[in-house]
C-alpha positions in Angstrom: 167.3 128.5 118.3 166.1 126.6 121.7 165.8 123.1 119.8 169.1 123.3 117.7 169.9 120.3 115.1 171.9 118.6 117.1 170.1 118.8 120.4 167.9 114.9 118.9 170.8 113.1 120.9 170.7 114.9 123.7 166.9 114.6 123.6 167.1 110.9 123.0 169.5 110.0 125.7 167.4 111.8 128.4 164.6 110.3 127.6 166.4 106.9 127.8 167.8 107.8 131.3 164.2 109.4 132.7 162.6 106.4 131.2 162.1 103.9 134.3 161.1 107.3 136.7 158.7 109.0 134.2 156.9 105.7 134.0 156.3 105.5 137.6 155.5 109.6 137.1 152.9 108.9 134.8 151.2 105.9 136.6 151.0 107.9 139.4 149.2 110.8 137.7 147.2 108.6 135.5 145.6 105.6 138.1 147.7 103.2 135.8 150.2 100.7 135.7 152.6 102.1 133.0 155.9 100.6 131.5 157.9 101.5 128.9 159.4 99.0 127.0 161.6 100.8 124.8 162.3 104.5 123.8 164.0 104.6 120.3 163.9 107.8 117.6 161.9 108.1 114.6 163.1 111.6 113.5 163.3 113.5 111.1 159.8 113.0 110.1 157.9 114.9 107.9 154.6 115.9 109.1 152.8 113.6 106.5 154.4 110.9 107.7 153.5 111.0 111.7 152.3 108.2 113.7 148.5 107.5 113.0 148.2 106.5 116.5 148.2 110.4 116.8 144.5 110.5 115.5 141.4 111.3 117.5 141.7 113.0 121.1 144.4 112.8 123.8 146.7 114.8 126.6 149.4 117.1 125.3 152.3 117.8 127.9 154.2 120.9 127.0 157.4 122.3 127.6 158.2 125.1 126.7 161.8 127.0 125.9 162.7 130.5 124.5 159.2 130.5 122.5 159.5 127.3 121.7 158.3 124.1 122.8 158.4 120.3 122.6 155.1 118.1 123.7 154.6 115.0 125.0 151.6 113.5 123.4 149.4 111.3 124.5 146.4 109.6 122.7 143.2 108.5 124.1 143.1 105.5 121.7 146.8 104.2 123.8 144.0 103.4 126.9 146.4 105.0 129.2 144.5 107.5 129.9 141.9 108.0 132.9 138.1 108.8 131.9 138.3 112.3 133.8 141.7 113.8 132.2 139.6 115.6 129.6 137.7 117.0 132.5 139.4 116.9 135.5 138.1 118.7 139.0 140.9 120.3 141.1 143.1 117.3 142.1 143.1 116.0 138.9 143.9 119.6 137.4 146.9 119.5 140.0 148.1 116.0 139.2 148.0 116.4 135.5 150.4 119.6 135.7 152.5 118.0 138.1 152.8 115.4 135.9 154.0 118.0 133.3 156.6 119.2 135.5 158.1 116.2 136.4 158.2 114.9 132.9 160.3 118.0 132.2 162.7 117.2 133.9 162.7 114.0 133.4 162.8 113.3 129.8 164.7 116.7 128.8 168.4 117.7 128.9 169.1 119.4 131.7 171.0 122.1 129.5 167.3 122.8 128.4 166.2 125.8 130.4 161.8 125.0 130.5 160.4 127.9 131.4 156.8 126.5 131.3 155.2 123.6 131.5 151.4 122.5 130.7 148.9 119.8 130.7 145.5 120.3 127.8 143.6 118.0 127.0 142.4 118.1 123.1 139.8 116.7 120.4 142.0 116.2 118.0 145.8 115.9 118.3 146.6 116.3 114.5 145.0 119.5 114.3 146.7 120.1 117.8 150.2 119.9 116.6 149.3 121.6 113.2 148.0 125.0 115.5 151.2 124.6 117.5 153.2 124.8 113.7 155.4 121.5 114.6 158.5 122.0 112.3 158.8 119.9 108.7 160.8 118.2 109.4 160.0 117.4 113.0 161.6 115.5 115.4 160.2 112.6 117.2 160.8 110.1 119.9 158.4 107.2 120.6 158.1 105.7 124.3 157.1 102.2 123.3 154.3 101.6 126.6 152.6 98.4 128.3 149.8 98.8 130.9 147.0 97.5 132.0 144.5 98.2 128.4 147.6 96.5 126.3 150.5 98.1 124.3 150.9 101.3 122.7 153.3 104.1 122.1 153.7 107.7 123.4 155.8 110.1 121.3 158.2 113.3 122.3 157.5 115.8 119.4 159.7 119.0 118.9 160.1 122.0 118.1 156.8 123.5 118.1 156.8 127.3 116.9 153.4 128.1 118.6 153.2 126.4 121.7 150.5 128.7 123.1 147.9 128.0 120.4 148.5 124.1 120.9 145.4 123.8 123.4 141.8 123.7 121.8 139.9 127.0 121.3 136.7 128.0 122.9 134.6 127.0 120.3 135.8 123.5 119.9 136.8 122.8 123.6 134.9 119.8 124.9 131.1 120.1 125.1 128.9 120.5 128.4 127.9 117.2 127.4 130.5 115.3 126.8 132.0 116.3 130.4 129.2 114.9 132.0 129.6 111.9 130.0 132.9 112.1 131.3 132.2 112.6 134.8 129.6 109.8 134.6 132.3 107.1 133.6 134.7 108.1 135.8 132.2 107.8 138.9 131.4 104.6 137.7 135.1 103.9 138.0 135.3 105.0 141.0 132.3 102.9 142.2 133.9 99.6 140.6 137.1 100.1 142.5 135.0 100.7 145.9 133.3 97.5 145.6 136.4 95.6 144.2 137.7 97.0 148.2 134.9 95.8 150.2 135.7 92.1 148.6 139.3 92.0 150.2 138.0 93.2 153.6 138.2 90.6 156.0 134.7 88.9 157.1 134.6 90.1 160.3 134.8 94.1 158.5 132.4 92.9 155.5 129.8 92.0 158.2 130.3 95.1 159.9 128.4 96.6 156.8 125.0 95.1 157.4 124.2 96.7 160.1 121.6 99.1 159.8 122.3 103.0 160.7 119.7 105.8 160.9 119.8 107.7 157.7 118.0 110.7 157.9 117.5 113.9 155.6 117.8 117.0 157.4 116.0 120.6 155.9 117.2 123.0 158.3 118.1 123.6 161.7 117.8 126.1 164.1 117.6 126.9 168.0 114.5 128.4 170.1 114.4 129.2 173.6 112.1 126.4 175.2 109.2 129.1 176.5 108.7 129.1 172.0 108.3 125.5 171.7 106.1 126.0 174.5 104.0 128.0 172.8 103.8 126.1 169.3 100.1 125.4 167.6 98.9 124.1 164.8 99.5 127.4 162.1 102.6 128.5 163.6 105.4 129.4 161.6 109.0 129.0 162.6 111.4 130.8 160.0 114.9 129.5 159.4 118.3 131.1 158.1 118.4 128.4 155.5 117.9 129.7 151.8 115.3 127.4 149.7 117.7 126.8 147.3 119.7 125.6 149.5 120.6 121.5 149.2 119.4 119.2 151.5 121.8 116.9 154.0 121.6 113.6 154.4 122.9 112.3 157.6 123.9 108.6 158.8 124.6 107.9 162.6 123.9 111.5 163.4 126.8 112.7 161.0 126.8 114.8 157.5 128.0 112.5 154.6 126.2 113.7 151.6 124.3 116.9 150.2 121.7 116.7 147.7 118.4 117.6 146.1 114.7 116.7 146.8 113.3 114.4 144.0 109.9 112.5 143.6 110.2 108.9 143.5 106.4 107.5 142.1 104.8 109.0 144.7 107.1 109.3 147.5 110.5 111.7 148.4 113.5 110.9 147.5 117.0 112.5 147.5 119.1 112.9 144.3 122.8 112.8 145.8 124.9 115.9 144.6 128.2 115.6 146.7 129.5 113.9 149.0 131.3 115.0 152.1 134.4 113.5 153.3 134.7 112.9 157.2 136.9 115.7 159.0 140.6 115.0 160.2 141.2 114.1 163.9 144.4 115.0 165.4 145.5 113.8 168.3 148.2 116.1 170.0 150.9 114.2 171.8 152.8 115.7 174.3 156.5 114.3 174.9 
């Protein structure tokens, strides 16, 4: 057995040593400011009689052993949590299973070989730890937390029979819907923060910003040999490698920032911003 009987102390006083790093781990990975104020054990615990804070959605981290695994929960309702983790893009993919791996070996004994570690999001972190057959009596530790949406309390939960089925199926995996919803609030976030920037710049910088650029939507570009334009009349056709579907730029100060899609605006063009693109790196090469 990977999680024997007597492995809780080990567990415990791990978790009490990793404490003060996994905190800065985990703000780190989640964009908060996390603390924990105590770590104490609230195992055995039968399954009737875990934490209703463990209710409603949140972030498993997993670590896995010989087949089995003990998780790191994380509920939604604990405000810890950032709006994209249930649908993060690629860096937040990365930092959320990074986060796992640190945890690991943070938190565990280091006589506890993990073989795997994982990050999944869920809908419903009962139903969660009831797929992943958490043992009756299970095990728990609770991470009593502070941060910046108030108190709450994170809990170590071992050992977990079925690890692998832990993460939500298919067919009750977040809708198309609800990710967009996601994505919405965590642009606005994003947004928020920008603007919460600009009002530390010093004046001098903030009046930098009303000056006005050229902003310019570009369809498509080519090259002709100047005998061509030459030769241009009303009815010509010039034909472009540029596919119709195809977004549109939008450049500022003769530079690329953003890609999008043509939209009508009452009765005049407009531009429906799809991504935007982040200016190149310069090096400099220094010789010495």
């Amino acid at each position: 057995m990977t999680f024997p009987a007597d492995i809780a102390d080990k567990m415990l006083d791990a978790c009490r040593a990793g404490a003060g790093e996994a905190a800065g781990s985990m703000s780190t990975a989640l964009d908060e400011s996390i603390q924990f104020t105590e770590v104490q054990p609230l195992g055995p615990l039968p399954l009737g009689e875990l934490p209703d804070t463990l209710a409603g959605p949140g972030l498993v981290l997993l670590f896995e052993a010989g087949g089995e695994a003990a998780a790191l929960i994380i509920a939604e309702s604990t405000n810890l949590l950032p709006p994209w983790y249930a649908s993060p893009d690629a860096t937040g993919e990365a930092k959320l299973q990074t986060l796992a791996q640190e945890l690991s070996m943070l938190i565990l004994p280091e006589d506890l070989a993990v073989g795997k570690f994982s990050a999944s999001a869920v809908e419903d972190l009962f139903a969660a730890v009831r797929r992943g057959s958490l043992g009756d009596p299970a095990e728990a530790i609770a991470f009593a937390t502070t941060g910046k949406g108030g108190e709450g309390a994170l809990h170590l939960l071992w050992p977990f029979a079925q690890p692998g089925d832990i993460a939500d199926p298919p067919e009750v995996a977040m809708s198309p819907a609800a990710k967009q919803a996601a994505k919405r609030e965590a642009a606005e976030d994003e947004m928020a923060e920008f603007e919460e920037g600009l009002e530390r710049l010093p004046g001098y910088s903030r009046s930098l910003l009303s000056i006005r650029v050229p902003v310019m939507v570009s369809l498509a570009q080519t090259k002709m040999r100047a005998e061509k334009v030459v030769e241009l009349g009303p009815g010509a056709i010039i034909q472009f490698d540029k596919r119709c579907e195809e977004m549109l730029q939008l450049e500022a100060g003769g530079r690329v920032i953003a890609e999008g899609e043509a939209v009508k605006v009452g009765e005049k063009f407009g531009l429906r911003i799809s991504a935007i693109q982040t200016p190149e790196d310069r090096f400099i090469r220094v010789v010495g």
